[in-house]
C-alpha angles and dihedrals in degrees: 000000000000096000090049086054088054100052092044090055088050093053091053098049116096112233131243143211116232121237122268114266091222123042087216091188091061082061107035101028088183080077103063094077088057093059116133128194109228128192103212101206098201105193131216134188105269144135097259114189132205087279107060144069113262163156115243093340134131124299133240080233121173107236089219100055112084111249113251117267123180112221100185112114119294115210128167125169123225090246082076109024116202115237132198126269091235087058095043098068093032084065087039084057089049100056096044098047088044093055117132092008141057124282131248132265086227086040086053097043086051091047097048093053083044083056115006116199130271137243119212143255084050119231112208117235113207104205120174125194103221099189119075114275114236107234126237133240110257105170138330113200123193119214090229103055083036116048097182093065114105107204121198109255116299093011130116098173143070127185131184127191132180139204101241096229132079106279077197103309108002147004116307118238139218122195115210116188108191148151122269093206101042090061095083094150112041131189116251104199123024118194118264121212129253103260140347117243095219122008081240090071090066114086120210117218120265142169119226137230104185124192130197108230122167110243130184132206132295112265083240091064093049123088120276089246089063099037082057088050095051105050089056090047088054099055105087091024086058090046094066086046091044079224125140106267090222097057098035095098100044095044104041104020113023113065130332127259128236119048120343153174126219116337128101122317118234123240101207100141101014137051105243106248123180120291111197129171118271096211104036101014097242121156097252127229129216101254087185148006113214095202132193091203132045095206140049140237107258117118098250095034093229088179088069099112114218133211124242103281120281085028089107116241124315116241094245118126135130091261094046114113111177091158107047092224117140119185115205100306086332119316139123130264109205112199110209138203150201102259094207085047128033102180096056111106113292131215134221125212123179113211 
């Protein structure tokens, strides 16, 4: 009974990040004016409602607004074929109740119609879905659970939604700014769309505990002159760590890895270029990271957030998934704003 108690505690303590083991402004004080506050929104498997903050849970969604459809071409080929998201999750359901026994004859005929082998040499089958796809709930984030968001005038709420195929590399996204108080009839059941282009594009519900942590730039967005300092800085601090010098900062002392609201975006696959706005001309700022991993790349994994002491181990390492999500073979896409007004069009960038 005791050790039930116990699991249940530890389900119910907020995480929490662990301090840096370097206060790098204490070393490099040109640092401390680029500081960013970031909500880290750790995510957890839950049963999120309409009135909470989540991950792939339900909207606060006003029964009288039509539901977002993207309209833009579908295409899949027949090498990765698109599911539905019924049988998604019904696969989803297989491998977690199956774990740490065999399957089932009835699990791996369902498994097999889910994903039906495949002959080879493979033929492609180009299949395009003509009517506008209905898009799916990624997060819904409430100002008062996430104090780094910046919501336009009068509104407490922001939801984003995405069409669950490449556009072209990966899912396109829609902002909605509302009122919490103004939804009073809400719409039970929105409309999903037909299939999923990758298993990675359907988000799983979970609850947040999000968690406010200070970040700084990327090494890529510093001078030349610091960067330099900074690499040779690294050197011995990376060799305790048996890290790569030239990655130590970014990994270990810049901005945190997994889902995220406001901070500093990562530049892991792409050099960072000016964003401005395209309606007022305004430099841009990353509003949210959607993440496939919750934690980084550095050798000790620093990022992985612990419980208060006594609460048993937090399910944050590298290969923890709690929401599903997949980036491209594993990276983020960062979703950025104008920063004077939030409600002008937004980018994404994946990096």
């Amino acid at each position: 009974m005791s050790e039930a108690i116990g699991k249940i505690a530890a389900m119910n303590v907020t995480p929490v990040t662990p301090p840096r083991p370097i206060d790098v402004v204490a070393v490099f004080p040109q640092l401390a004016p680029l500081a960013r506050t970031a909500t880290r929104l750790h995510p957890r498997p839950g049963v999120p409602t309409w009135h909470d903050s989540s991950i792939g849970g339900p909207l606060l969604w006003p029964a009288e607004e039509p539901w977002p459809h993207c309209e833009e071409p579908h295409v899949v080929d027949g090498i990765n074929p698109a599911q539905s998201p019924a049988d998604l999750r019904l696969e989803r359901r297989i491998f977690a109740a199956s774990h740490g026994r065999d399957m089932t004859s009835e699990e791996r005929e369902t498994l097999e119609r889910i994903r039906p082998p495949q002959t080879y040499p493979v033929r492609p089958a180009v299949r395009s879905y003509d009517s506008p796809i209905a898009m799916l709930p990624v997060a819904q984030l409430y100002v008062r659970d996430v104090s780094d968001l910046s919501p336009p005038e009068g509104k407490d709420l922001l939801q984003v939604l995405w069409c669950p195929f490449d556009h072209p590399i990966m899912p396109r996204t829609l902002l909605f700014w509302r009122s919490a108080a103004a939804v009073t009839d809400i719409l039970d059941t929105p409309p999903e769309p037909p299939a999923v282009q990758f298993d990675g594009y359907l988000p799983e519900p979970c609850v947040l505990e999000p968690e406010q942590i200070t970040e700084y730039p990327d090494h890529l967005e510093l001078s030349e002159e610091l960067q330099e300092q900074l690499k040779q800085w690294s050197v011995p601090q990376a060799a305790e760590e048996d890290m790569d010098p030239d990655t130590y900062y970014d990994c270990v002392l810049s901005n945190a890895p997994g889902w995220k609201v406001g901070g500093w975006p990562a530049w892991n696959s792409t050099d960072p270029s000016p964003q401005p706005c395209s309606e007022c001309g305004t430099g841009m700022e990353v509003l949210m990271t959607v993440a496939t991993f919750e934690e980084g790349d550095d050798a000790g994994n620093s990022w992985s957030p612990s419980p208060h002491p006594g609460a048993g181990p937090y399910p944050g390492h590298r290969g923890y998934n709690a929401t599903g999500v997949q980036i491209g073979s594993g990276y983020r896409q960062h979703l950025f704003v104008c920063p004077a007004k939030p409600e002008h069009p937004h980018i994404e960038l994946m990096t």
